[in-house]
C-alpha positions in Angstrom: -0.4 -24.1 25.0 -3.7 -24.2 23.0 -5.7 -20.9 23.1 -3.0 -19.5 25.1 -1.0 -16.1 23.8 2.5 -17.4 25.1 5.0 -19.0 22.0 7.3 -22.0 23.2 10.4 -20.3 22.8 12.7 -23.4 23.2 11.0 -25.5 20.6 11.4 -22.2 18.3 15.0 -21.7 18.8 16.1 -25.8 18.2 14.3 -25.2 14.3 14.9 -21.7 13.3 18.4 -20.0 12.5 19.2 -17.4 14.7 18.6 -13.9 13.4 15.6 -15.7 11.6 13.9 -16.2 15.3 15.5 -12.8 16.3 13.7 -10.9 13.4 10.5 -12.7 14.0 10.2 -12.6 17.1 10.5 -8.7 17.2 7.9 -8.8 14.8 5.8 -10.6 17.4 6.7 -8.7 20.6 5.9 -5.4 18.3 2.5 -6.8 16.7 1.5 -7.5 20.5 1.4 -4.0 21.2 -0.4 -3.0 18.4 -3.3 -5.0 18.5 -6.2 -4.1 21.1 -9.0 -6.2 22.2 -11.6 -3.7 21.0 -10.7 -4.5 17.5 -8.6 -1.3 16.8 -5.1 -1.0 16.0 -2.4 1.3 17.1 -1.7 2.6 13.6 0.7 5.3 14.9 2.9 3.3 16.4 2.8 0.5 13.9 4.2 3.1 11.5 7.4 4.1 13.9 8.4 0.3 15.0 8.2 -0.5 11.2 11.6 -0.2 9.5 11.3 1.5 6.2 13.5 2.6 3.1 12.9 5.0 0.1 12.6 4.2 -3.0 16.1 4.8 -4.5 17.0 5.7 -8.2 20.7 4.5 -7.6 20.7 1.0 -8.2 21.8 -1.2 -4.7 21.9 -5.0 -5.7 21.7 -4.1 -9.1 18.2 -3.0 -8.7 17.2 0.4 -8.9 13.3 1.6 -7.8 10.9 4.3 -7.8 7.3 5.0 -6.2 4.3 6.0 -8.5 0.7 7.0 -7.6 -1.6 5.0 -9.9 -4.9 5.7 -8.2 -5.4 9.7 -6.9 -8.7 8.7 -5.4 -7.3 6.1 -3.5 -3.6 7.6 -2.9 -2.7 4.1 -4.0 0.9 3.7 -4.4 3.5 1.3 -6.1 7.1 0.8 -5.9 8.7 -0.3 -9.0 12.2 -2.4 -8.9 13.9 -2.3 -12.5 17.1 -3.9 -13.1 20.2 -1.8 -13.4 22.9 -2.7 -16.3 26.0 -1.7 -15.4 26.9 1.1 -18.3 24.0 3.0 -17.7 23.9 6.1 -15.0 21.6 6.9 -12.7 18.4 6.9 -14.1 16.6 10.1 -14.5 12.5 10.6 -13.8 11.7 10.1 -17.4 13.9 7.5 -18.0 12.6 5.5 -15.5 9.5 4.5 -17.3 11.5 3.5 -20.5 10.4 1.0 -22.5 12.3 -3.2 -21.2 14.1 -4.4 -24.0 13.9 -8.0 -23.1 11.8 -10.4 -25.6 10.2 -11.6 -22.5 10.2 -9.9 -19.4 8.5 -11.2 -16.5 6.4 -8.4 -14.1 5.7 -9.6 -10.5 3.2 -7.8 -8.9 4.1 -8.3 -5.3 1.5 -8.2 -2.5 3.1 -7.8 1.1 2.3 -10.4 4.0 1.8 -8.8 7.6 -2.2 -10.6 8.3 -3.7 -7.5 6.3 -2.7 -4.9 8.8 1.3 -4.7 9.3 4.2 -4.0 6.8 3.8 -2.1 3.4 5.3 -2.0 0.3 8.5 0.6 1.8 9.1 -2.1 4.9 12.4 -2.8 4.9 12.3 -6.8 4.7 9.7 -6.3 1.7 11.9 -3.8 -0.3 15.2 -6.6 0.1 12.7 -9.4 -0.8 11.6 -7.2 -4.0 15.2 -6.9 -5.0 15.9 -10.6 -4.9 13.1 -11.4 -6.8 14.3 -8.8 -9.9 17.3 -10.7 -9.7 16.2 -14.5 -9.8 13.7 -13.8 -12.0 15.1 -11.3 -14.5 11.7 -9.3 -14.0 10.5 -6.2 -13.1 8.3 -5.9 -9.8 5.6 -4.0 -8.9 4.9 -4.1 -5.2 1.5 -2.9 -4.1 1.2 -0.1 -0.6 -2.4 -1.7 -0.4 -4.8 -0.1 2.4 -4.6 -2.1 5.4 -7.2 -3.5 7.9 -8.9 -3.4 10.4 -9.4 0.9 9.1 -10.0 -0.6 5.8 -12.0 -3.6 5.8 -12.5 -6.1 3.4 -12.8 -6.1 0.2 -10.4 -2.8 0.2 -7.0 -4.8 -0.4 -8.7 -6.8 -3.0 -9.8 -3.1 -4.7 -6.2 -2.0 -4.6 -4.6 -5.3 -5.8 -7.5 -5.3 -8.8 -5.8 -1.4 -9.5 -2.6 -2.3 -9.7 -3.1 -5.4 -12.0 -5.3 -3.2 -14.3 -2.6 -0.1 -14.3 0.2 -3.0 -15.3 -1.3 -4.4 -17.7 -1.9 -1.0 -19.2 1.8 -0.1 -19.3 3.1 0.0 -22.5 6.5 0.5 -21.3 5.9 -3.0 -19.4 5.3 -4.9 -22.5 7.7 -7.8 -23.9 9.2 -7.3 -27.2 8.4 -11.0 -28.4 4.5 -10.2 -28.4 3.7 -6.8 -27.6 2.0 -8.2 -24.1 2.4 -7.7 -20.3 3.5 -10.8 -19.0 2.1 -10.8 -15.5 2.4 -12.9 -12.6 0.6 -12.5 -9.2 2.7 -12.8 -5.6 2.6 -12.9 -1.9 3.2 -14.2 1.2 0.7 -14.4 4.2 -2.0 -12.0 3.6 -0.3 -11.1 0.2 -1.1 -14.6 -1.4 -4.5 -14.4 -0.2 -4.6 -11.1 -2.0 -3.2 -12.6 -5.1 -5.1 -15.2 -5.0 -8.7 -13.0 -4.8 -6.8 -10.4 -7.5 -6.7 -13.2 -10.1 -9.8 -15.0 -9.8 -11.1 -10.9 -10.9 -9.3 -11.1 -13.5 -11.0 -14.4 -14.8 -13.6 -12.1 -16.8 -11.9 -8.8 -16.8 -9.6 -10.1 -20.5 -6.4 -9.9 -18.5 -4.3 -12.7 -18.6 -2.4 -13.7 -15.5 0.2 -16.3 -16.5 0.8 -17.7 -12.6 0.5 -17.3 -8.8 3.0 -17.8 -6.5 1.7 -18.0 -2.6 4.2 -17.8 0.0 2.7 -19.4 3.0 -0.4 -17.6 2.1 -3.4 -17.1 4.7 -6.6 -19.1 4.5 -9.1 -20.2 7.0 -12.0 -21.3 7.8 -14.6 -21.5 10.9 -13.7 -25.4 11.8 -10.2 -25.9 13.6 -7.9 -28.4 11.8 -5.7 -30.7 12.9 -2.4 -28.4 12.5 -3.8 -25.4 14.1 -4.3 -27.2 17.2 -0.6 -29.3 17.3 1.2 -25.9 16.2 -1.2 -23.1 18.2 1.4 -21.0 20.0 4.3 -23.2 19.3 6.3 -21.2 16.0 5.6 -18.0 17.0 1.8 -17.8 16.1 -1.3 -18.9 18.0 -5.0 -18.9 17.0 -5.7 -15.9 19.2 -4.0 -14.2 16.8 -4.8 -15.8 13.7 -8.5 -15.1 15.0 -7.8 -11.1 16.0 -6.7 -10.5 12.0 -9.9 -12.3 10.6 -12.2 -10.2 12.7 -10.0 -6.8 11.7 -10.1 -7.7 7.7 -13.7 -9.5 7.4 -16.9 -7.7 7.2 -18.2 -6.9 10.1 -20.4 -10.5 11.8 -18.6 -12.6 8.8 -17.3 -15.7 10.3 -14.1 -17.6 8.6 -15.9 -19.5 6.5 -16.2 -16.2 4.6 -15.3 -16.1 0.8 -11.9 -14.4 1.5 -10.8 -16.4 4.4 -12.3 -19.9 2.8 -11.9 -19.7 -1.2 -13.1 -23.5 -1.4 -15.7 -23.3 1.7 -19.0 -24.0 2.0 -19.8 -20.1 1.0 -16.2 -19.8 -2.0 -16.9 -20.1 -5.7 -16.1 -22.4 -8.6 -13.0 -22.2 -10.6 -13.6 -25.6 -12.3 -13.9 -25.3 -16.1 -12.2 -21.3 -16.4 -8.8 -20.8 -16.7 -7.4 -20.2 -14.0 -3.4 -19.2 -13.6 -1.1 -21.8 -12.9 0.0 -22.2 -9.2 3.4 -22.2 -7.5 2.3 -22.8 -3.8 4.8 -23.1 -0.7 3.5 -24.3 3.0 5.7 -24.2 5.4 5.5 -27.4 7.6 5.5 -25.5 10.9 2.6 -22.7 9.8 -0.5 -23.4 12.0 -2.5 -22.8 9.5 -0.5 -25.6 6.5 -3.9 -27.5 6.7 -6.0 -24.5 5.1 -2.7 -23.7 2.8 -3.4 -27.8 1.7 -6.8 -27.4 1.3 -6.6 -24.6 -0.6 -4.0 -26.8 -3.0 -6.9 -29.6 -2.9 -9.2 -27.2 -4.2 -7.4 -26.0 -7.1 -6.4 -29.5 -8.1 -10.5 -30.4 -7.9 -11.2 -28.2 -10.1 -8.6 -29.1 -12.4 -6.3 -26.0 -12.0 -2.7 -26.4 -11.9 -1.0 -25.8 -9.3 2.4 -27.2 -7.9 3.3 -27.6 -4.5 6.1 -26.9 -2.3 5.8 -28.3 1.3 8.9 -27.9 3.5 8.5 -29.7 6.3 10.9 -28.0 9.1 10.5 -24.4 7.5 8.3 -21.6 9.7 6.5 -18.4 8.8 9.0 -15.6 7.7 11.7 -18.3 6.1 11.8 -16.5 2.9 13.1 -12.9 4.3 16.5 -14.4 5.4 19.4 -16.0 3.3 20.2 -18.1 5.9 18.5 -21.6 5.5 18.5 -24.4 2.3 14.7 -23.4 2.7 15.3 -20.1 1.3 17.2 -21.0 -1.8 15.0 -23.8 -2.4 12.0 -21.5 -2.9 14.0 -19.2 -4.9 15.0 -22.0 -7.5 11.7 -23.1 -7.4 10.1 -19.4 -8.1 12.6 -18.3 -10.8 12.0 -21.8 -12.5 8.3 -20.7 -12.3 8.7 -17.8 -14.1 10.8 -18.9 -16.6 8.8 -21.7 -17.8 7.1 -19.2 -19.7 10.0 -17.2 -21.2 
């Protein structure tokens, strides 16, 4: 099955829930079609095949949410989810920007997954994953319509993800009562943990304090294959053909994957040791080809003497965290709200 594009389909279905392997592997069948082999991407359809939902002012789950422009040069967008008490009324436009009232109120800025060209901030399994996280973490989210590859390159996500952390943090209406400060937290999954990872070691000299990162399964790399990547190439509905397609879309053009973005802690990454660094909540997924770059990356925090916690779940795939449906699920959402409340 190495280097091959085919997924064993039987080994899938004995370890995933149903409509887990039913969702995902749509995704798959769809991102198949997208992708050429000249590099381009059919952005069109990508957009029509990608379920999406407004932002809505009436609160569903409790959770009400709106979309802001916070960059005109960029057209860089962000959908806000606010929790909805159940006395007030549907919010209107300037009350949606009204001060929390919490002492301490967490604000997740959310990066979406998709390998750094599928999904956006309006998909439809991004919105319902926003939602829960407002409700688990007694936060407000900020989720991030960052420009995707392989039209924009590298380091354009990075840009947007710095603009968004420097707009929140700016929000006086985000502040906590307790000490008149934005209490921020960086998150993602795939792509969108390798974009919070990159957004906070910016903020290292920028004054902004990030108080953690939480890294769902979150996409690192590097130009050597590892052990995992060849047991689990085309087996859980990913193979390195793939993997390798997204790398070449999102790095600059000739980088190899020993590239800064792809490789943090490679041969060509930076030093974290001795700066402080946000604390780390980091989940691998034992059945993610790429768990031994995910490991590495938690060996290179811990070498330079960053904390960081891991989560390993040994019988869990990509996409486990979108779906209700497995003890996986709610054991990442315990261990994410306890996360952020640690500092509440």
């Amino acid at each position: 099955m190495a280097g091959s594009n085919g997924v064993n389909l039987n080994e899938c279905k004995m370890v995933v829930p149903l409509n887990t392997w039913v969702l995902i592997s749509h995704f798959k069948l769809a991102y198949t079609f997208l992708r050429r082999p000249d590099g381009t991407f059919n952005r069109h359809l990508a957009e029509f095949l990608d379920r999406k939902v407004l932002a809505n002012a009436n609160p569903v789950d409790g959770v009400f949410s709106f979309d802001v422009v916070i960059d005109r040069g960029t057209n860089l967008l962000t959908r806000i989810y606010r929790p909805a008490t159940a006395e007030e009324p549907q919010p209107n436009i300037v009350e949606l920007e009204k001060p929390v009232t919490a002492e301490v109120v967490p604000v997740i800025i959310f990066f979406h997954g998709g390998s750094f060209a599928h999904s956006s901030a309006n998909s439809a399994i991004y919105d319902t994953l926003c939602r829960r996280l407002v409700g688990i973490c007694k936060a407000v989210v900020v989720s991030v319509y960052y420009r995707r590859a392989p039209e924009n390159r590298y380091p354009c996500a990075y840009d947007d993800g710095w603009t968004a952390l420097k707009w929140v943090n700016s929000r006086s209406w985000l502040q906590s009562k307790k000490d008149s400060k934005v209490h921020i937290y960086l998150a993602g999954d795939s792509s969108g943990g390798n974009i919070a990872h990159h957004v906070a070691a910016r903020a290292i000299e920028s004054g902004i304090d990030v108080l953690g990162n939480i890294l769902l399964n979150p996409m690192f790399g590097g130009q050597e294959r590892t052990e995992s990547e060849k047991r689990l190439d085309g087996k859980y509905f990913v193979t390195l053909q793939d993997r390798d397609w997204y790398w070449r879309a999102f790095l600059p053009e000739g980088a190899d994957r020993d590239h800064p973005a792809c490789n943090p802690f490679g041969p060509n990454g930076r030093s974290i040791e001795g700066i402080k660094f946000p604390k780390s909540l980091v989940v691998v997924a034992g059945l993610d080809l790429i768990q031994d770059w995910q490991m590495t990356y938690v060996e290179g925090l811990k070498t330079a003497g960053q904390e960081v916690k891991l989560l390993y779940l040994d019988q869990a795939t990509i996409g486990f965290y979108l779906l209700p449906n497995n003890n996986h699920f709610h054991t990442v959402m315990d261990e994410i709200s306890k996360f952020v409340s640690s500092d509440c």
